[in-house]
C-alpha positions in Angstrom: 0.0 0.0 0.0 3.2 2.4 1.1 4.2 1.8 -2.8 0.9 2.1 -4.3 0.7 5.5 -2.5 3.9 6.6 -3.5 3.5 5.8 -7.1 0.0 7.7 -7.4 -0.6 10.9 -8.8 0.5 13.4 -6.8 -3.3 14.8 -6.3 -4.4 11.6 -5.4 -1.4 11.1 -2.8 -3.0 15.0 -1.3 -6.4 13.2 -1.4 -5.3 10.3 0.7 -3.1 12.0 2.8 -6.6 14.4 3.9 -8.3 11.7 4.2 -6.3 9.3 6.9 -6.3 13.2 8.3 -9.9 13.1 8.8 -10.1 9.5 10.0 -7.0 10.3 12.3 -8.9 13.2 13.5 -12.3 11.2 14.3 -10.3 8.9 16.6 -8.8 11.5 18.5 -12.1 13.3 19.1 -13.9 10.0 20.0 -10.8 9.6 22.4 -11.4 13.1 24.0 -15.4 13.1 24.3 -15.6 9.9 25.4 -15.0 10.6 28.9 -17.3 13.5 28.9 -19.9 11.6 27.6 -19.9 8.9 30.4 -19.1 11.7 32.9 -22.4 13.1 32.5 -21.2 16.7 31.2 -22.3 16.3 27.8 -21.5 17.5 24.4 -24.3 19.5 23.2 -22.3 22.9 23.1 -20.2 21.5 20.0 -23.8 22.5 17.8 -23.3 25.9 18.9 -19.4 26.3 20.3 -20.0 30.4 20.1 -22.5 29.8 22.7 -19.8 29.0 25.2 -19.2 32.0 27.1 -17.8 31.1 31.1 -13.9 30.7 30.2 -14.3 28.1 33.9 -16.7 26.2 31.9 -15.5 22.1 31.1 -16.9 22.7 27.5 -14.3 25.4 27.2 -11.5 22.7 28.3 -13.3 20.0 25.6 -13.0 22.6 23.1 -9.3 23.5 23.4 -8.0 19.7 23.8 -10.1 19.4 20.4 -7.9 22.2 18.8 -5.1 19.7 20.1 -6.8 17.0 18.6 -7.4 18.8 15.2 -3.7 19.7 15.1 -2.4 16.3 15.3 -5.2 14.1 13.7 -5.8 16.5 10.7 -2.4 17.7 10.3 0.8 16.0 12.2 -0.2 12.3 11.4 -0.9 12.9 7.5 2.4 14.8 7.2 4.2 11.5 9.3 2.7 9.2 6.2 4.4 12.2 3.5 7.5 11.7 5.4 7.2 8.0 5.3 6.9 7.7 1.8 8.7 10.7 0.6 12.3 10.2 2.9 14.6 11.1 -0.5 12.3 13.4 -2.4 10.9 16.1 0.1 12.0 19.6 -1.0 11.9 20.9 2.5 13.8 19.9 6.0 11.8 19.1 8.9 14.3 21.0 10.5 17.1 22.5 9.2 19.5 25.6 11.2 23.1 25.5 9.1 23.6 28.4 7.6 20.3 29.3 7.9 20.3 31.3 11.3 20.5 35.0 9.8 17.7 33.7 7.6 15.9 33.4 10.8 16.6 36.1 12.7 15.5 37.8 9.2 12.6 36.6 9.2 11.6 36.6 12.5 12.1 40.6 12.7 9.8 40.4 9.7 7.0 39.0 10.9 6.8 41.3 13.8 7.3 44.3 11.4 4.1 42.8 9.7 2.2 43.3 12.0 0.4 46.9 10.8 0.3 45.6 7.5 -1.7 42.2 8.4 -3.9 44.2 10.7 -4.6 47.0 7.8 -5.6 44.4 5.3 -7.8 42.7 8.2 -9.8 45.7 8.4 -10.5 46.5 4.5 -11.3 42.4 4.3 -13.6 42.6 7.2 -15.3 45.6 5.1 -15.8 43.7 1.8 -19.6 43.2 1.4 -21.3 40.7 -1.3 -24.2 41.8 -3.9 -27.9 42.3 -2.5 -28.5 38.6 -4.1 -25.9 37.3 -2.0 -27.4 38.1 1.6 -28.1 34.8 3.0 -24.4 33.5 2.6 -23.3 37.0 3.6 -25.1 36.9 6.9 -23.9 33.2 7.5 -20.3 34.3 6.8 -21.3 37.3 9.7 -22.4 34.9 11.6 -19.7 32.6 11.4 -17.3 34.8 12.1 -18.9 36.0 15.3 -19.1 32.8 16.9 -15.4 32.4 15.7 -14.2 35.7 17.1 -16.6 35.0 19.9 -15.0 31.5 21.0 -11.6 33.3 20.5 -12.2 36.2 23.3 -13.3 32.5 25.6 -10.0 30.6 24.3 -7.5 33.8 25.7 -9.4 34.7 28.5 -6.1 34.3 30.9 -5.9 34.8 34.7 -2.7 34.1 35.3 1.0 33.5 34.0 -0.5 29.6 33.8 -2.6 30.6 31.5 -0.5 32.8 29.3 1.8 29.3 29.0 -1.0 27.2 28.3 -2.6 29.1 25.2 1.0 30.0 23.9 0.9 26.7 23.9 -2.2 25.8 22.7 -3.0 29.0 19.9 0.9 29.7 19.6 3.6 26.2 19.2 0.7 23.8 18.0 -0.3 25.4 14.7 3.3 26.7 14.4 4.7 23.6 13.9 0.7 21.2 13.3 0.3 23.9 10.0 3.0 24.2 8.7 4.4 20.3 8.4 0.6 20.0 6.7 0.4 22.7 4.7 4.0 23.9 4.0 5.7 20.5 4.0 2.9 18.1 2.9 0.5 19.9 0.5 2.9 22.5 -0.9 5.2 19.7 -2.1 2.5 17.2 -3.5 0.9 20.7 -5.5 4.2 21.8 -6.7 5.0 18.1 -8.9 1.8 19.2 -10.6 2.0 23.0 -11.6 5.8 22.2 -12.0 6.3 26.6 -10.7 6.9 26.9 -7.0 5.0 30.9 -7.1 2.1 28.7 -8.6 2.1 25.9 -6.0 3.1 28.7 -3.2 -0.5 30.8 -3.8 -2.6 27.8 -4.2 -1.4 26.4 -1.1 -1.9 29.9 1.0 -5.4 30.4 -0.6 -6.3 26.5 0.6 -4.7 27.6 4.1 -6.6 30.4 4.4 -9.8 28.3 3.3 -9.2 25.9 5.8 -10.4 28.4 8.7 -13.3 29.2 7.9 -12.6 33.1 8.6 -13.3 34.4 5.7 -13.7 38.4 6.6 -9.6 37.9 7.3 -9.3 35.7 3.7 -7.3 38.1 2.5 -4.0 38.7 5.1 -4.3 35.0 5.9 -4.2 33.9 2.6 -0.7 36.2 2.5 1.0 35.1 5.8 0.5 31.6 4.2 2.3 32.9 0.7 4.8 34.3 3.1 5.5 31.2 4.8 5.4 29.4 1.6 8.2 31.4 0.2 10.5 30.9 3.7 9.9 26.9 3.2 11.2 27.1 -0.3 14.0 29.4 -0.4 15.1 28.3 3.0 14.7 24.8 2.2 13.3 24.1 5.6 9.8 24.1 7.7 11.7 25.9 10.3 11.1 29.3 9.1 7.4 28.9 8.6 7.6 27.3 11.5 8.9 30.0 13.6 7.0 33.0 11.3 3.7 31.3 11.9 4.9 30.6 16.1 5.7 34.7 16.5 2.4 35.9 14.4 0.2 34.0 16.7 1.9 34.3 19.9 2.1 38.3 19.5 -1.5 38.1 19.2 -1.6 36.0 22.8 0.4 38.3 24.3 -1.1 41.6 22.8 -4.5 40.3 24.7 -2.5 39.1 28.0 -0.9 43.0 28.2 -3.9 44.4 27.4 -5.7 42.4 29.8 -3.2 43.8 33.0 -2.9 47.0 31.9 0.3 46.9 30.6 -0.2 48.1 27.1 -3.5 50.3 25.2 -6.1 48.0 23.4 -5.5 50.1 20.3 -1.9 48.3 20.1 -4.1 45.1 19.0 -5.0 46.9 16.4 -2.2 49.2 14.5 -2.0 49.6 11.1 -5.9 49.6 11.0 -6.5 52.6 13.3 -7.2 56.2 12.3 -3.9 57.5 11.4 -1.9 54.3 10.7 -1.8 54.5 7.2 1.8 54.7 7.4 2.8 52.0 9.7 0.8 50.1 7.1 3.2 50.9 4.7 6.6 50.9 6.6 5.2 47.3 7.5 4.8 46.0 4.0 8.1 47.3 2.6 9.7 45.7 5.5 7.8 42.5 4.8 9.1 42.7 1.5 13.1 43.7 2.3 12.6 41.4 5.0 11.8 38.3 2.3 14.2 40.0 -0.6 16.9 39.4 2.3 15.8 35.6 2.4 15.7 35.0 -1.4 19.5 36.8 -2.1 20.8 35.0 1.3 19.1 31.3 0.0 20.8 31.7 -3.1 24.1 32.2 -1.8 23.9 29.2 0.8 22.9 27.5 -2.5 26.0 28.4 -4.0 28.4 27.3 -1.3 26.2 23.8 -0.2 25.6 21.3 -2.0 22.4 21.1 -4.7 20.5 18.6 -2.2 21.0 20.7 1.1 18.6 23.0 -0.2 16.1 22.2 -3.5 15.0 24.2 -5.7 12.4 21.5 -6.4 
């Protein structure tokens, strides 16, 4: 079977691969709401999980180990069968730091410099509207999105340092690393032997990662944090970048909301690039984002040039 899934078209390997996702992903569910079934607690909320609103309630502790879950059912153990099947011809390192730790300090200061930018195109996306004949799916995407922003607020509701650990944990490390093995080292791979041009492969990949959540008033910066990590994983020739991109983007967000939520910083810090006025962090954020991956490109091709061809693939 290893062979017969090796062998297939690259599109069907995809295919496969997201579907022993989805069957990982049911048996780790059934192994976490199990116990709360027998318990007596129940799972009714999962109908409705914007409905959750006590950040003490058990339902909010069921939810997050299903993020856990969902991280390693749907992503981690599909990317383990790539691996298995693709030891010689993967493109990208799981893990790869010679030579490479300019390119992540690099891109590290990047991704925090991106910031205003992210949060500017956030706001214009959120404002997109669809035609009068398009209401019902507009008002179910408004509605999505509010039980998704809603559950969000419940998810970093923190009380203590505990809690600042557990959902840098939990919102921060697990997608870093869950994501980007799926996404950046599985998919982008598979689609890249079939549109044979590694921009191509790169954009489809972003716009199915920003498909994938289901946020789609935030399509739009998503869908360009996910070209941005695509281009670190194939210049770099390793997940580690992503990796570490996708760990800072999401943990600043965690501990934005943890200083806000002490008094340490102002709430419109969550925000900047999208407030009145910010039109120019905006910018100064994109043309860093940009100098920031121009740096990565010119410093990949010289590590190229001194390594050998399979250290890092063009693919």
């Amino acid at each position: 079977m290893r062979e017969a899934l090796k062998n297939a078209h690259p599109l069907v390997q995809l295919s496969a691969l997201v579907l022993i996702g989805f069957v990982s992903l049911f048996i780790f569910l059934g192994a976490v709401m199990i116990p709360f079934v027998f318990s007596g607690t129940g799972i009714g909320f999962l109908s409705n999980p914007g409905s959750v609103s006590d950040p003490n309630d058990s339902a909010v502790l069921v939810l997050k180990l299903m993020q856990i879950m969902q991280a390693l059912g749907l992503f981690v153990i599909p990317y383990l069968v790539y691996r298995s099947i693709h030891k010689q011809d993967n493109p990208y390192a799981l893990v790869s730091i010679n030579g490479r730790l300019g390119m992540i300090l690099v891109f590290s200061l990047t991704i925090v410099s991106a910031l205003p930018m992210i949060n500017f195109l956030a706001e214009w996306n959120s404002g997109l509207t669809l035609p009068e004949s398009m209401s019902g799916l507009y008002d179910w995407i408004r509605g999505m999105e509010a039980d998704a922003e809603a559950l969000i607020r419940i998810f970093l509701s923190m009380d203590s340092v505990d809690d600042l650990i557990f959902n840098l944990i939990l919102i921060a490390f697990i997608p870093a690393v869950a994501e980007e093995v799926f996404f950046r080292g599985t998919m982008q791979p598979l689609i890249l032997k079939v549109v044979k041009n590694y921009h191509v492969a790169i954009w489809i990949t972003a716009f199915l990662f920003s498909f994938f959540h289901m946020q789609f008033l935030g399509f739009v910066p998503r869908m360009i944090l996910g070209a941005v990590f695509g281009y670190a994983a194939h210049w770099s020739g390793t997940l580690l970048l992503p990796m570490v991109g996708h760990l800072i983007n999401n943990g600043l967000a965690v501990l934005i909301t943890w200083y806000i939520g002490i008094d340490a910083i102002e709430e419109s810090v969550e925000t900047i690039g999208a407030n009145e006025g910010d039109a120019l962090f905006a910018v100064l954020s994109s043309t860093v984002l940009i100098a920031g991956l121009t740096a990565i490109y010119f410093t990949s091709q010289r590590l190229k040039r001194k390594a050998p061809e399979t250290e890092v693939s063009e693919a």
